[in-house]
N, C-alpha and C positions, 0 to 999 in steps of 0.2 A: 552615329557615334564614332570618335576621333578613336581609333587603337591607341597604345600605348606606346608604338613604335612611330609611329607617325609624328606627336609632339616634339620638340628640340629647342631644348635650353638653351641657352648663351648667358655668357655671364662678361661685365667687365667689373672690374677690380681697380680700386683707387686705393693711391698711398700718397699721403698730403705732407709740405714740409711745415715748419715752425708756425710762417708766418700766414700759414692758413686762417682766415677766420670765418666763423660758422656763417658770417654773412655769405661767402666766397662758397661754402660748401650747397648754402641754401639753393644758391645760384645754380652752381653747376645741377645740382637735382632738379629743379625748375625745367633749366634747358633739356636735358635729355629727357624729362617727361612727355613734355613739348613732343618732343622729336617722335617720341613712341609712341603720344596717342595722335597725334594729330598729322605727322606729316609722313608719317609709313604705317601705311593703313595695316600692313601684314604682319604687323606684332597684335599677338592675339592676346596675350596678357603681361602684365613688366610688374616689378617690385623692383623698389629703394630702398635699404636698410644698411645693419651693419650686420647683419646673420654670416658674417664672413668664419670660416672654418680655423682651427687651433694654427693649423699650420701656415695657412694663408696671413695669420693675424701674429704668426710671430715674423713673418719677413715684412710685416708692417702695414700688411695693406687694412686697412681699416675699414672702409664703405666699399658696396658692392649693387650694380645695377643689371637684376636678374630680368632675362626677358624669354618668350616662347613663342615659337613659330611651329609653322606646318611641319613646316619642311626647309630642306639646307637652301633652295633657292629664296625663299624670302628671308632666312635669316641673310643672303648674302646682299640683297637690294636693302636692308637693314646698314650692313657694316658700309658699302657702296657708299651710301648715300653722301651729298656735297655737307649736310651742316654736320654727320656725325664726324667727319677727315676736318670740320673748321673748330668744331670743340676740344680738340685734338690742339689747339692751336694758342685759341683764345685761352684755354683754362692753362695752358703748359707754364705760366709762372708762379701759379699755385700749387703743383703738383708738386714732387720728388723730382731730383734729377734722374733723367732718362728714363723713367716710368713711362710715358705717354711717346716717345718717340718713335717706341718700337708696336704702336694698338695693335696690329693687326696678330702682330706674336704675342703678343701678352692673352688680347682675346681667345687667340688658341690656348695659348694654357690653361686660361681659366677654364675651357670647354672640358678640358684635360682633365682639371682638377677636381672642377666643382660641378659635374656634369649630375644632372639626378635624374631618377627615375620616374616617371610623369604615366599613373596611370590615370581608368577614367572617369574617376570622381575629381579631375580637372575642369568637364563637362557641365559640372552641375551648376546651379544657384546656389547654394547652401553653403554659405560660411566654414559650417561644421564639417562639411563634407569635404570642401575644397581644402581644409587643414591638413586631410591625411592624400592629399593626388600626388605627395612625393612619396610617402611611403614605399620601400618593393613589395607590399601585399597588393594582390592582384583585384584589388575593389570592385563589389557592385554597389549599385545602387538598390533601392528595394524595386523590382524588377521582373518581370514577365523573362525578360535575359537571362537574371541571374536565376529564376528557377527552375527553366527549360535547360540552363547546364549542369544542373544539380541532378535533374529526373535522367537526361542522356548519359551522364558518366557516371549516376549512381554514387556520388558523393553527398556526406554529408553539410549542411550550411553552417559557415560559423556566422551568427549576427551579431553585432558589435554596434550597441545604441548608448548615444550622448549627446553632449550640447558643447557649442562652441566655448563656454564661457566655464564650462567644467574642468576643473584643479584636475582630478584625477585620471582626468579622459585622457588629458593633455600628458601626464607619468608614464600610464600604460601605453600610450602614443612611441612618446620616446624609448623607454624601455622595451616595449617587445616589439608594436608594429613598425619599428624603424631600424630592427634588428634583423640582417639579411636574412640570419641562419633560420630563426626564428618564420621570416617572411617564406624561406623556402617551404618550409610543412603545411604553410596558411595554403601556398599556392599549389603544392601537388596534391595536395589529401582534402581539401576542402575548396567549397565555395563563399566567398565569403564578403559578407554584406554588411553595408555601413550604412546606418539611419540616424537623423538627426534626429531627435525626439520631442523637437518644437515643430518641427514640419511636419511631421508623422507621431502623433502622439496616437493615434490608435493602434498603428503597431506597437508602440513602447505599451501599452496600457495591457495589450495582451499578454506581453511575454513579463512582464513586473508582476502580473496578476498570479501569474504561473510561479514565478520566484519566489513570493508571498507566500503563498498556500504550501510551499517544498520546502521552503526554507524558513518563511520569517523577514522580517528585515525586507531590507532593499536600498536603491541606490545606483549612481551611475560611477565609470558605464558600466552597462547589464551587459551580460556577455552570456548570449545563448547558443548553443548547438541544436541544431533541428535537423529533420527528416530530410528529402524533399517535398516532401507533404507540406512543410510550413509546422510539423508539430515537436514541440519540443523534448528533448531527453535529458538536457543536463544543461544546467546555468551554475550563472553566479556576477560576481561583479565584477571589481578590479582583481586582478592577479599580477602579482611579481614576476620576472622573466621565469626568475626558477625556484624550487624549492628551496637553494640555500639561499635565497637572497635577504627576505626580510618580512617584518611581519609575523610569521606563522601561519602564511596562507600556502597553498599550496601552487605551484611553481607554474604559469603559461604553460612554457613547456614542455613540462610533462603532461599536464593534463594533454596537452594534443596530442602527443604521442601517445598515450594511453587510449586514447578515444579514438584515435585511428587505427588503432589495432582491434579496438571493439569492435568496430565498425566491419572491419575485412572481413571478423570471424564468426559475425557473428549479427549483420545489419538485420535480418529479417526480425528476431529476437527486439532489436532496438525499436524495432517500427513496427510491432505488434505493442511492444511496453508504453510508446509513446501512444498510441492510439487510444490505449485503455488510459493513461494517465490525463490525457485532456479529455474523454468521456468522464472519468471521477472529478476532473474539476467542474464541466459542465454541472455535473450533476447535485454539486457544494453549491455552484453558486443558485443553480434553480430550486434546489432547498435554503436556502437560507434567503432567498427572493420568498417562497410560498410562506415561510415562519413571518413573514412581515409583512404580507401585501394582503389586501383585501380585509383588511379590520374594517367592520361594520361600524365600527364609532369614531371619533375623531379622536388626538392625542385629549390626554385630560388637561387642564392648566397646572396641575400639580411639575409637569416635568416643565413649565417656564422657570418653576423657583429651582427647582432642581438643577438645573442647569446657571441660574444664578449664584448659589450653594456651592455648586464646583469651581468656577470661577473663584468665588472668594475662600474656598478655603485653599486654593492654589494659589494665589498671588501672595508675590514675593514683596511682602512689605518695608528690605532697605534698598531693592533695585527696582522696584517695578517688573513689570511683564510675570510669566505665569511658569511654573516649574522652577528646575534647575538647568545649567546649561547641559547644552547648547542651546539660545534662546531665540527663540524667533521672531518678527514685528508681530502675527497674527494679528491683523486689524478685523476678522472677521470675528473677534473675538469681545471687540471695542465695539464694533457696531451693534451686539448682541446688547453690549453694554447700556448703551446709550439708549438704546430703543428701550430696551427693559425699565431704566431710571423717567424715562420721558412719559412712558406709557403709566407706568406708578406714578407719577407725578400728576397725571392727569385724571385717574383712578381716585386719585385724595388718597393712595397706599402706604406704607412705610417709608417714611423720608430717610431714615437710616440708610436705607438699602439702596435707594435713588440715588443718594448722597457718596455714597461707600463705589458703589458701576461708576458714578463721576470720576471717583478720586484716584480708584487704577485705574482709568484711561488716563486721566491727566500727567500721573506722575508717572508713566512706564512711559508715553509721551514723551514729554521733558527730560526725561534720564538717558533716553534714546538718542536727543535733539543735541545734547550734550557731550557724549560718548563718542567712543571711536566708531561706531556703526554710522555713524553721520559724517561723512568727510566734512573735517571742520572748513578746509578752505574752500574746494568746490563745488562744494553741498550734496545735495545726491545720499539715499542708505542703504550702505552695503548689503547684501544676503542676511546675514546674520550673525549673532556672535557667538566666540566662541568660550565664554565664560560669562559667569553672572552678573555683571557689573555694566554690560553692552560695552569694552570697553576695545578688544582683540578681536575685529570681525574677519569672517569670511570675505574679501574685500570685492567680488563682485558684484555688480548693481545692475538689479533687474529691471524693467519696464513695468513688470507685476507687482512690486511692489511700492514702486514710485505711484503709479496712481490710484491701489488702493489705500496709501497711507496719506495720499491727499484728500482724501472723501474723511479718516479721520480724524487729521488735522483738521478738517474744515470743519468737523462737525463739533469737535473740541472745543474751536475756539468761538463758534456760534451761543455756545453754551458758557461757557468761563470768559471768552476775551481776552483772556491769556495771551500777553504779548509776545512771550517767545514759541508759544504754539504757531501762532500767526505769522511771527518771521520763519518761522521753520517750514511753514507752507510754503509762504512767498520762496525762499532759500530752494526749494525741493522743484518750485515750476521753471524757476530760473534755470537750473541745472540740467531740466528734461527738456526744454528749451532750445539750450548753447548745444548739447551733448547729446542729444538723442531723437533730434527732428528731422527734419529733412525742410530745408529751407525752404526749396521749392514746390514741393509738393504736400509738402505739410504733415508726412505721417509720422511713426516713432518709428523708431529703432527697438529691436530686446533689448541687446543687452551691454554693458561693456566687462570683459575680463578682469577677473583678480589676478594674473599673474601679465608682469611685462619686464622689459629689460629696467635694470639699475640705471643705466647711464644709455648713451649712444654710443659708446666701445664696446661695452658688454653683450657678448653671445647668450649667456645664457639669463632666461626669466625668473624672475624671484615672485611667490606672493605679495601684493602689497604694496612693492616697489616704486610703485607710482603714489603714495601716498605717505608712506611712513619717513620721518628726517632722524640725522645724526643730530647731536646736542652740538656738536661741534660746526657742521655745518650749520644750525641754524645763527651762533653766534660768529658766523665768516658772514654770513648773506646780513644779517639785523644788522645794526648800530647797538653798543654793547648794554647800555641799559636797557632797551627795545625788547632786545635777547633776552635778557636776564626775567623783564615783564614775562614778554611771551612764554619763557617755561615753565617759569611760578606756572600761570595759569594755565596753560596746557599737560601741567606735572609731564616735564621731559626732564631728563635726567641724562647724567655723562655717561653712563652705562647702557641709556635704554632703559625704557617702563616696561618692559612685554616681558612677562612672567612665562621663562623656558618652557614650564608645562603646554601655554600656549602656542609655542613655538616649535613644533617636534621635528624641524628639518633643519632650523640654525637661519631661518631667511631673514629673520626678523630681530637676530643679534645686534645689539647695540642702536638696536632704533627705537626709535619713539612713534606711536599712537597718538594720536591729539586726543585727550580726554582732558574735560574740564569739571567742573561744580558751580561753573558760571556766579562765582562769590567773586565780583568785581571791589566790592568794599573793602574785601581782605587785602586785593593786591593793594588797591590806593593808600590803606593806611602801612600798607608793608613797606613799601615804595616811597612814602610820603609826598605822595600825588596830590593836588590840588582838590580834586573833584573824579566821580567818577567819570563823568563825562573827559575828562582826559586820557582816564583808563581807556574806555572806548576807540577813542581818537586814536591812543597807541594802536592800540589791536588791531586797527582796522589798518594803518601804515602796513604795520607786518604781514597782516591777509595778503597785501596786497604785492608786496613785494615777492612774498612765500610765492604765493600764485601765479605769479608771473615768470620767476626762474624755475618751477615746475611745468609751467606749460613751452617752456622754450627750450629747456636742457633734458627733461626726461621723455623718454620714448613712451608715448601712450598707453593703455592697453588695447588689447584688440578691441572692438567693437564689432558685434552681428548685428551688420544690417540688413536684417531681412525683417517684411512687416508683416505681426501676426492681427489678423482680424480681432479677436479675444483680447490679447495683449492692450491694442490699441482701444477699444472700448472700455478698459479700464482707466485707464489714462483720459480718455473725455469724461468720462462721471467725475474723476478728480476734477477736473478743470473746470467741469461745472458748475459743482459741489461748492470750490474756491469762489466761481466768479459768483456766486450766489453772498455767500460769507461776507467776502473780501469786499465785494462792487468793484470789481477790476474786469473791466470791458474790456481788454486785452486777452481775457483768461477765456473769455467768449469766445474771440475771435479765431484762438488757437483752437478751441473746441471745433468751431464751425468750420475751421479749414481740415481736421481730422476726419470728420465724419464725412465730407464733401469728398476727401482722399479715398475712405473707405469707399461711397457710394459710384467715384468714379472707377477705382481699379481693382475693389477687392467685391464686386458683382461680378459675374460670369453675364458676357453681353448676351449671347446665346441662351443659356436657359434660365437668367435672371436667381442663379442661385448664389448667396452668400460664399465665398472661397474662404481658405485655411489663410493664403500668403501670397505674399508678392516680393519683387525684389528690387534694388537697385542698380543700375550698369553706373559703375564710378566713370566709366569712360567716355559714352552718352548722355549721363543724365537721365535716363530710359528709364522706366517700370519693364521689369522683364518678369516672366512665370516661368514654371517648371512645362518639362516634356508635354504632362500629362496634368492639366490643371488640379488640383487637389481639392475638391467641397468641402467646406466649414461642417465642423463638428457641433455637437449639442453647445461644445462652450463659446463658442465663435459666434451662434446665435443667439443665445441666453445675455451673453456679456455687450454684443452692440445694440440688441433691443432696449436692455437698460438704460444705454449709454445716449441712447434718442429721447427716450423719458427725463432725464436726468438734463440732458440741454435741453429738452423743452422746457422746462420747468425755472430754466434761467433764460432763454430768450421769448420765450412764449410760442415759436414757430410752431405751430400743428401742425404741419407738413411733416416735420420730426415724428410725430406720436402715427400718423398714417404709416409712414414708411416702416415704425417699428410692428405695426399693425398688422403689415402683407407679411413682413417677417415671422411674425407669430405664427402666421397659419401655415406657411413653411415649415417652420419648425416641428409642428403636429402634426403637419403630413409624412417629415418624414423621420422624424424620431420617436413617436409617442409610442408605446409599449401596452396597447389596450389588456393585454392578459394579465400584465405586472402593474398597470395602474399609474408609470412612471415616463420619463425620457431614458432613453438611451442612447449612449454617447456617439454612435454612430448611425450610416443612414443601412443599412446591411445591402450595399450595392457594390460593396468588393470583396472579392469572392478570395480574395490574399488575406482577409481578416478572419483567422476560426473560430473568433469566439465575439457575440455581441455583450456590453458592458453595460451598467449605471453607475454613474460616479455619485455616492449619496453623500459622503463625507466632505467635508473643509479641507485645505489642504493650504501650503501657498498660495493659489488661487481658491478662490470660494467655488462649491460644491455647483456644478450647471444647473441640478434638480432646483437645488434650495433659490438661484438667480430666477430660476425658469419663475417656481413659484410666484417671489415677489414680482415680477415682471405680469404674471398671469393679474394679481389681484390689484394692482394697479391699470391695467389695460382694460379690464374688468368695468371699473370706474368709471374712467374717461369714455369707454364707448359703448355704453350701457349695454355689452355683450353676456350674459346670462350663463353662453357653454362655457365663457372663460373660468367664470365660479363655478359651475361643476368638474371640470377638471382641477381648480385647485384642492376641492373639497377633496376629490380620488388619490391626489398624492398625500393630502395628509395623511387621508386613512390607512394609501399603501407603505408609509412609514409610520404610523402611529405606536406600533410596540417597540419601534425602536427610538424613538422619537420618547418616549415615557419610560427606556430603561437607558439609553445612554445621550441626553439631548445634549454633552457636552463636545460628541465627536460633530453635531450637525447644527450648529449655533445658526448657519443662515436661516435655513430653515426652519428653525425655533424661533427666531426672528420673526419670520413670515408671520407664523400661527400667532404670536404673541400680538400683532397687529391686528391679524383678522378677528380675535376672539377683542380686543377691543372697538375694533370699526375704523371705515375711512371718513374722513372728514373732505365734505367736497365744499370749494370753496369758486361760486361763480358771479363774477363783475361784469355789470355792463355801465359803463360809463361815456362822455364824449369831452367829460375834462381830463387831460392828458396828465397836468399837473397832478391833479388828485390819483389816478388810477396809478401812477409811476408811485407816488409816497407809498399807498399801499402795497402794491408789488413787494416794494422795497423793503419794506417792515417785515413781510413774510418772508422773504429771500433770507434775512439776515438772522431769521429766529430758527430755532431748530426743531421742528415737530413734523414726526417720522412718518405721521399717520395722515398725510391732507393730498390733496391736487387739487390744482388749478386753472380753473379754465374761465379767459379775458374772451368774452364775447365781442369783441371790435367789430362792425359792420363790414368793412374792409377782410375780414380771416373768418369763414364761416366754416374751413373743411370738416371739421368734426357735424356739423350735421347731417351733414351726406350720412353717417353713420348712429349719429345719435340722437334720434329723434326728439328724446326726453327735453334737448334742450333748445326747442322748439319755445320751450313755454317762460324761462325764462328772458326771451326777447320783448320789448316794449316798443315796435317800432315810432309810437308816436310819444315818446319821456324821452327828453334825453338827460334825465335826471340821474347823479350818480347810484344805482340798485346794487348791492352786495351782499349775496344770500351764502348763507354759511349751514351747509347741510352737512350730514352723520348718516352713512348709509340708505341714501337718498331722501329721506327727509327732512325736509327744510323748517327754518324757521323764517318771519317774515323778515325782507331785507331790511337794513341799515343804509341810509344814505351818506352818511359821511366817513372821515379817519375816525373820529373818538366813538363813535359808535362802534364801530367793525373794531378798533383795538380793544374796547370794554369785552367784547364777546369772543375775541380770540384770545386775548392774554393766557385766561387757564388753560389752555392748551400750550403755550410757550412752559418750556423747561429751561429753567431760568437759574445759573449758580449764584447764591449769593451768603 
């Protein structure tokens, strides 16, 4: 581990004259990147930007090229070096007069000026973590370190948990942790720990759980004080530097100073209280686990309608999606939907009610697809919004919900064909594609930030930034009719659309949100346009230009690239999901390179266990880990076993459904909860964790139980394994009263049950005409029914018999006549040889809008 004396910044400082142009600037940043990664190996890290400081930026200097070494001797083979004195040279007709004649004293200054404090969450991998290594709080990491100086000096821990792409992390950031005065009480009176709560979601899950139960609510960052014990006394979230500052919360700084005086006078008190306080939570939660586990019956189907019931009397029938703002995608919500409509559809049920699940998902869908939650230029949707309309989002964009909101997209437009469902897919894979992949290696990224700089002059970051235009600027960039199109239908306006309410910090004054009503006839005939198709034509110029001087004059947002196992299994089931839909053998191909990603660097080579993450080295190209590898949690398992089902099921590999297979029984080895009936979120093999968890509810991500389940009763299926249906039969019954008093918090898993209590449909082909077996494939890929699997006997692909006997008997090794048996809970009817046959006997199971 590097001290924090040890690192040493260097900074150089440019000030450009007139005839600078961004091509010249691009250059010069080229070159000395160059220079730092590759031809002085002893710059350990370098940034480009314009982060240049008030005062630095009123004597003009504009861009600054931050870099760190060990030590003063590599910085000085650093400044030494022959191309840094020739850059000095070549660029000197770009620059300001006498700026560059004097490097070597200007780089002093700048050391002077702009010198920071580098402690050693510099170290880490973690995006989030690496945000705060200038801070002057004296960081750990979560740490055997930091809790061996906690027990020796008898200080209490402050823990400080969030995420890189967090608005508010980022406040608190600037506001207190970057406040010396502030930073001195972190560092004399505490110890104090930063975790990223995508990398460590078990510690976040602890100390939230504790927040919950004390408080209510919750949210990042969670800002916890603890023992050294790891037990908690006092949270809360975000806080303002000080009581007078804002809000009504109460002040950073005092709470420390409050609590370090508790502490002095009083620590043995705090750490008997905390002792008894996480034994009463233990003891909430192992009561209110016995109140719901072990029901001797299953849920009844009464709470299927119930849960359909909440749904509709919750959706908001002039915006779509379900409450009031703040509103979220919740596609686990659509998926409840669907299955529920598909399954009633198939039942011969109330078409009403089939009809009614269609029609909010469709149009919360489309209202979405339309809305400022959808970047209309780059595609991509936001977090969520912050009013009813989807119109003012939350401007970050997740990986989580990029590919669960492609599984219902896909599943949307399987069902309706709904062409702007279908572009909105297409639009969403494009976007996680360009922006969220990793070219070479194929995995996703989390996330990209809602807050970045305005311009490349600008120091400081605004929400949205990177997305939202002036009226005025859009009719400088268009051609003025173009403009005038474009705002009609975008409703931008001279003032800005964004309703102040929406905007309670002024970031989003006089800008526009792109929201439309996608009423293309309205502009044509407002405009007196030919044809819609011209409307289009326009639209698409302006996309294109819009997006193009946004990608070359606005400063990004941040992006965490780190890749979560979890994360990224959501995003192959979308891809799947699409290329099933879609027939886009591209969407395959992205799929099969994820999963290849995962299986190559997110498996532990040593003891073949599923891991949390991995990282990226921008400077090698490398896949890099943490100190101390981190094992995949229940959702990390839950979410890629789907994600193998779910391509299986578009490319037919078996190999897929085995691999999910060895995963499965991992999973039960080391999360299954035999006394509670359930998984649990972790494996209790770290002794830093005091409290073991179930996560039963939906959330952002879907619930690992309610995955696990479906995951259980489809693998169940395919490898005619028996314990797998007794253990899913255990979790229903260990949720079953809650599951029949509140099925609206646990829609996955009502989901599940609503399948099992109708049946799987297994559907198995052996053919040797290629043509024919691809039609059929085809036909079911493209239809939507929740409740089947598929398994293509090929003589060439047999893995599944190694395990599944049954389908022993399905082989004819001397016909090689097309056989397609269509069985319901393993019993069959006799096959069908042809298309019209097998479509005559499948169609009623197709949920079909019309």
């Amino acid at each position: 581990m590097t001290s924090n004396k040890q690192l040493l910044r260097h900074v150089v400082l440019f000030k450009f004259n007139e005839a600078t142009s961004s091509a010249d600037i691009t250059r010069l940043e080229n070159e000395f990147r160059t220079l730092a990664t590759v031809k002085v190996p002893q710059v350990k890290e370098y940034e480009w930007g314009t982060n240049v400081s008030k005062e630095n930026l009123d004597h003009g200097y504009t861009h600054c090229f931050v870099l760190t070494f060990a030590n003063e001797k590599d910085r000085d083979i650093y400044i030494d070096h022959e191309d840094h004195v020739a850059y000095v040279k070549i660029f000197k007709p770009h620059l300001a007069d006498k700026n560059f004649s004097l490097i070597r004293s200007i780089v002093n200054m700048a050391q002077q000026e702009q010198q920071r404090f580098v402690n050693r969450l510099a170290n880490e991998k973690s995006s989030y973590l690496q945000q705060h290594a200038h801070n002057p709080v004296n960081w750990y990491a979560w740490s055997q370190e930091a809790f061996e100086k906690a027990r020796q000096e008898n200080k209490p821990i402050f823990l400080s948990i969030g995420y890189s792409t967090c608005h508010w992390c980022h406040v608190m950031e600037h506001e207190s942790f970057e406040n010396n005065e502030i930073a001195k009480i972190l560092n004399d009176y505490f110890v104090s720990i930063k975790v990223d709560r995508e990398e460590r979601p078990d510690v976040d899950r602890v100390y939230m759980t504790y927040l919950q139960a004390t408080q209510g609510g919750g949210g990042w960052p969670l800002s916890v004080w603890l023992t050294p014990q790891l037990q908690p006394f006092y949270v809360g979230t975000y806080f303002p530097p000080t009581s007078q500052h804002r809000y009504g919360r109460p002040g950073f700084k005092e709470i420390l100073l409050n609590l370090q005086l508790a502490w002095s006078t009083k620590s043995n008190e705090i750490i008997d209280g905390s002792k008894d306080a996480i034994q009463q939570l233990t003891n909430a939660i192992e009561k209110q686990a016995a109140s719901t586990e072990n029901d001797p019956n299953l849920p009844t189907n009464t709470s299927i309608q119930a849960c359909f019931a909440y749904f509709a009397n919750d959706f908001d029938d002039n915006n779509g999606g379900f409450g009031t703002h703040p509103k979220f995608p919740q596609p686990v919500n659509f998926n409840f939907l669907l299955t529920y409509a598909a399954l009633s559809n198939q039942a011969k049920g109330k078409p009403d009610a089939a009809r009614l699940s269609i029609d909010m998902t469709q149009m919360t869908l489309k209202k979405m697809s339309l809305g400022g939650i959808n970047d209309q230029l780059g595609k991509g949707f936001h977090r969520y919004s912050t009013d009813d309309r989807w119109h003012v989002p939350h401007f970050e964009k997740m990986l989580y919900d990029q590919g669960q909101l492609a599984v219902s997209l896909a599943d949307t437009y399987a069902i309706t064909k709904d062409e702007l469902i279908g572009q909105t897919l297409r639009d969403l894979i494009s976007y996680v594609e360009r922006d969220l992949r990793h070219s070479k290696h194929g995995g996703f990224y989390c996330a990209e930030d809602a807050d970045s700089l305005p311009t490349k002059n600008d120091t400081k970051k605004k929400e949205g930034a990177f997305y939202v235009w002036n009226y005025d600027e859009v009719h400088k960039l268009l051609p003025e009719k173009h403009a005038d199109i474009f705002c009609s239908y975008y409703q931008c306006k001279k003032n800005g659309n964004v309703d102040p309410i929406q905007d309670p910090h002024d970031e989003l004054k006089n800008q526009n949100v792109l929201i439309t009503n996608g009423n293309l006839q309205t502009i044509m005939e407002k405009f007196k346009l030919e044809n819609i198709t011209e409307v289009k034509e326009i639209l698409a110029k302006c996309h294109e230009i819009l997006l193009a001087y946004r990608n070359e004059n606005r400063p990004r947002p941040h992006r965490d690239e780190k890749f979560l196992a979890s994360w990224n299994g959501l995003m192959i089931s979308g891809l799947a999901r699409a290329a099933c839909v879609l027939q886009d053998s591209n969407y395959i191909q992205l799929a099969e390179q994820a999963i290849a990603f995962v299986r190559t660097h997110l498996i532990d080579s040593s003891t073949k266990r599923l891991l949390r993450a991995c990282y990226i080295n921008q400077k090698t190209n490398q896949i890099e880990y943490t100190e101390s590898k981190v094992n995949g949690f229940l959702d990390d398992y839950a979410l890629i076993i789907q994600a193998c089902i779910d391509l299986y099921e578009a490319n037919l590999d078996d190999e897929l459904l085995v691999f999910a297979y060895e995963l499965q029984k991992q999973q039960d080895e080391y999360f299954w909860d035999a006394s509670k009936n359930r998984y649990l979120s972790t494996d209790g093999k770290d002794s830093t964790i005091i409290l073991r968890l179930s996560e039963d509810h939906d959330g952002a991500e879907p619930s690992p139980n309610g995955i696990s389940a479906l995951n259980l009763l489809r693998l169940r299926h395919y490898f005619d394994d028996s314990s797998l249906d007794d253990r899913l039969r255990l979790i229903f019954k260990s949720y079953a009263r809650q599951l029949n008093k509140l099925p609206m918090t646990m829609p996955t898993l009502i989901r599940c049950f609503d399948i099992y209590t109708h049946g799987m449909n297994e559907i198995i082909i052996q053919s040797s005409n290629q043509a024919e077996i691809q039609r059929i494939i085809q036909y079911i890929q493209v239809s939507y029914v929740p409740n089947i699997i598929l398994i293509h006997m090929n003589k060439t692909n047999h893995k599944l018999l190694q395990y599944n006997k049954q389908l022993k008997s399905f082989i004819d090794e001397n016909n090689e006549k097309t056989r397609i048996f269509l069985c319901k809970n393993f019993q069959c009817q006799l096959p069908v040889t042809t298309f019209d046959e097998f479509k005559k006997k499948f169609d009623p199971l197709i949920l079909k809008y019309e």
